[in-house]
Backbone as numpy.savetxt, mean C-alpha at the origin, in Angstrom:
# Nx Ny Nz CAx CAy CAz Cx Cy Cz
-2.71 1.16 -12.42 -1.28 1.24 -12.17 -0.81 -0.15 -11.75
-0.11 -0.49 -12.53 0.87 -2.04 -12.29 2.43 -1.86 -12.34
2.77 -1.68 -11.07 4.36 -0.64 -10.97 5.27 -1.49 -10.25
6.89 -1.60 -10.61 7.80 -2.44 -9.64 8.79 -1.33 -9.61
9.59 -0.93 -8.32 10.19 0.40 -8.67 11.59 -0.32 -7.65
12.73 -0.42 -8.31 13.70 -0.79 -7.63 14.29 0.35 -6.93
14.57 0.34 -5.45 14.78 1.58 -4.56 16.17 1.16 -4.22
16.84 0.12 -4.18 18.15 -0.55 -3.91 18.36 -1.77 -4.51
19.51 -2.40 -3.90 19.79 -3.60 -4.55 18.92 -4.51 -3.98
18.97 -5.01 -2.45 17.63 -5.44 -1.60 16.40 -4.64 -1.23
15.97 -3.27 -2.06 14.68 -3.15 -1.48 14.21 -2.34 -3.06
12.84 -2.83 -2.91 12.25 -2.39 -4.01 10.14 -2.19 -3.55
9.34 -1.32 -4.32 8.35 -1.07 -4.23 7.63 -1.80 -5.12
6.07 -2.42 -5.16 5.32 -3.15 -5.97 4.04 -1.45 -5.85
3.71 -1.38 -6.74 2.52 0.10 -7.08 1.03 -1.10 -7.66
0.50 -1.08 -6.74 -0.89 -1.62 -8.31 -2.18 -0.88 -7.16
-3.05 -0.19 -8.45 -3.91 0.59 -8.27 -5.13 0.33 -9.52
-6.20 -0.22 -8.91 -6.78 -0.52 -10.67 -8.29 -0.12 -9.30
-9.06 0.31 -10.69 -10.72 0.79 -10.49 -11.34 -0.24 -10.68
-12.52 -0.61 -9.37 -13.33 -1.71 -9.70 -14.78 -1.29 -9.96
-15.84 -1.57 -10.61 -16.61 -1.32 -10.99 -17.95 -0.57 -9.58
-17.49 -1.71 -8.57 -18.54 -2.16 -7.13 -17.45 -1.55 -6.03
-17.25 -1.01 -5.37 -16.64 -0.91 -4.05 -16.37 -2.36 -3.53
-14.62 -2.62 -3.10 -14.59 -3.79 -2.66 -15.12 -3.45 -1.48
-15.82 -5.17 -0.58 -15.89 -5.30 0.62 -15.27 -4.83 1.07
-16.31 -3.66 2.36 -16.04 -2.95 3.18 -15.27 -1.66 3.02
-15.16 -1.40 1.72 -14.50 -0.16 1.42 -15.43 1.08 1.17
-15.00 2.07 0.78 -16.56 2.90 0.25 -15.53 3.62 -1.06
-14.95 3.31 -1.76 -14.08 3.73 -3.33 -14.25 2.79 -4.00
-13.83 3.09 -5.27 -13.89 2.54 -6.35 -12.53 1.70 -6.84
-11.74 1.78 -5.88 -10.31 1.22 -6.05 -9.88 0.30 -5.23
-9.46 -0.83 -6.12 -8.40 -1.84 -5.41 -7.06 -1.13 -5.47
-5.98 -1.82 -4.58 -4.96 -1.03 -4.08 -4.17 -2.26 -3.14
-2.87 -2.36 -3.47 -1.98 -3.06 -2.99 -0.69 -2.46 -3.06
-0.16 -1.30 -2.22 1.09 -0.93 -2.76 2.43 -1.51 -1.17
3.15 -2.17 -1.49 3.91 -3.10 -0.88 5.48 -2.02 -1.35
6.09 -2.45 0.68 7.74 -1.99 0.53 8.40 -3.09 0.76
9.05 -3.66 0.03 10.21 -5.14 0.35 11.46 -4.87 0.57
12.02 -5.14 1.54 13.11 -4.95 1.81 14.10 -6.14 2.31
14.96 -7.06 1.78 15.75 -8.44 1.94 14.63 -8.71 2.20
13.58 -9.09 1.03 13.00 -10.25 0.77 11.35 -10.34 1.96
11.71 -8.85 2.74 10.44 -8.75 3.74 9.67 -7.89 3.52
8.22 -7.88 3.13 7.18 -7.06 3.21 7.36 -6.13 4.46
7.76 -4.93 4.43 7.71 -3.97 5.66 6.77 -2.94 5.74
6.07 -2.91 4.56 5.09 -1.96 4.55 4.30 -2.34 3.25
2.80 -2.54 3.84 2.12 -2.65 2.74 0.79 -1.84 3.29
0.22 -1.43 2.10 -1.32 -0.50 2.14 -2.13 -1.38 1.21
-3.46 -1.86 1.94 -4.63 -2.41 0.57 -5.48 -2.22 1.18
-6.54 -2.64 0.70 -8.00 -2.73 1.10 -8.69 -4.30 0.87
-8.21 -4.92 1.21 -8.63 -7.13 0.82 -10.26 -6.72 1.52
-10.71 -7.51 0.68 -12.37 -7.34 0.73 -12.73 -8.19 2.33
-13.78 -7.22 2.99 -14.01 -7.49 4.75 -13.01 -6.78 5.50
-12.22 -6.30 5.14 -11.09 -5.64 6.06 -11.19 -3.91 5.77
-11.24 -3.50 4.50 -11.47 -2.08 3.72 -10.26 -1.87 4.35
-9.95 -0.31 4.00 -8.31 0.27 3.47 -7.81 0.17 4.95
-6.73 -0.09 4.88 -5.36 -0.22 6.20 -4.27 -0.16 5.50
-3.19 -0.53 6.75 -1.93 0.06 6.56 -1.50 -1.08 7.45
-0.37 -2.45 6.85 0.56 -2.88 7.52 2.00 -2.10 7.86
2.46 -2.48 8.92 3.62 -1.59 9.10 4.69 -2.73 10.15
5.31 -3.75 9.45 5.43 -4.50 10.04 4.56 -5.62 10.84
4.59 -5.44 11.91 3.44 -7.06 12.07 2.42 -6.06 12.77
2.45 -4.61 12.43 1.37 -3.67 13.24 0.53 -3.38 11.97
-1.05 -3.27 12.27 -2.03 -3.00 11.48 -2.57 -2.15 11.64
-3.11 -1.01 10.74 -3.87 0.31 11.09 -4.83 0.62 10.01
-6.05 0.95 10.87 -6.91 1.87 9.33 -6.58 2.75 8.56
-6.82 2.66 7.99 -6.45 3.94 6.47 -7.63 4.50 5.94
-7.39 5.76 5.86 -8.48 6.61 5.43 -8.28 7.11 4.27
-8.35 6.26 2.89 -8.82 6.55 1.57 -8.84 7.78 1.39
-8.45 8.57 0.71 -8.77 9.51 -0.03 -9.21 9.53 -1.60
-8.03 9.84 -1.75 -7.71 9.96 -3.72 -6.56 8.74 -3.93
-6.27 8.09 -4.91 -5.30 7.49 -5.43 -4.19 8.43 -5.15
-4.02 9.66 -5.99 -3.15 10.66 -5.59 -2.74 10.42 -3.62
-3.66 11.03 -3.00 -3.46 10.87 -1.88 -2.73 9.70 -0.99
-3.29 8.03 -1.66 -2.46 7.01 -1.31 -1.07 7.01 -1.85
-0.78 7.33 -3.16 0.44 7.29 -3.11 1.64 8.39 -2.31
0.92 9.12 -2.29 1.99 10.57 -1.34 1.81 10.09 -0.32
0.94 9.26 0.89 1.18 8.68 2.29 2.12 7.43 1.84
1.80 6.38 1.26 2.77 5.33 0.73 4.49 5.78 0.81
4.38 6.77 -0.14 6.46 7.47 -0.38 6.60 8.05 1.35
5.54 8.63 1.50 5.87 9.18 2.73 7.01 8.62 3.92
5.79 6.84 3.70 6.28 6.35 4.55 7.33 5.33 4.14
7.31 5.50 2.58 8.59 4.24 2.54 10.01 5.55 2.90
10.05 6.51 2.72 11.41 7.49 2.97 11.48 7.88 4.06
10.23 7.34 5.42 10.63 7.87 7.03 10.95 6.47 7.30
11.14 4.96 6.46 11.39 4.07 6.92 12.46 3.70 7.36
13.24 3.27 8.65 13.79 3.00 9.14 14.19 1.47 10.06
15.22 1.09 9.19 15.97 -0.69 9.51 15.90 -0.63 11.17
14.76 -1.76 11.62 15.53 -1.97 13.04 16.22 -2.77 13.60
């Protein structure tokens, strides 16, 4: 999945989901994963797994583990949280 999904005039979603052969560093799936919320030009929410770190959840300048499931599963927490998102 290589996805750009315009949600407004200033905010829009980046989707990319691709299968890697090896589990990245520190992950235990088969999937890379970068799905990013921009809003005027600011990353406010992003989910990946960057190799040594395995799956988390930025949420602003706060960082959290993420517990992988299914692709399916990342994207229904992802919408979740871009539609409880709230401008502060």
């Amino acid at each position: 999945m290589d996805e750009r999904h315009l949600i407004a005039e200033d905010r829009f979603v980046e989707l990319r989901i691709w299968r890697v052969p090896r589990p990245v560093r520190a992950s235990d799936h088969l999937y890379k994963f970068s799905l990013a919320f921009v809003v005027k030009g600011i990353c406010v929410l992003r989910y990946d797994n960057e190799a040594g770190k395995g799956s988390h959840v930025h949420r602003g300048h706060k960082e959290a583990d993420y517990k992988f499931v299914t692709p399916e599963k990342l994207l229904e927490d992802f919408w979740s949280d871009v539609e409880g998102w709230e401008e502060p």
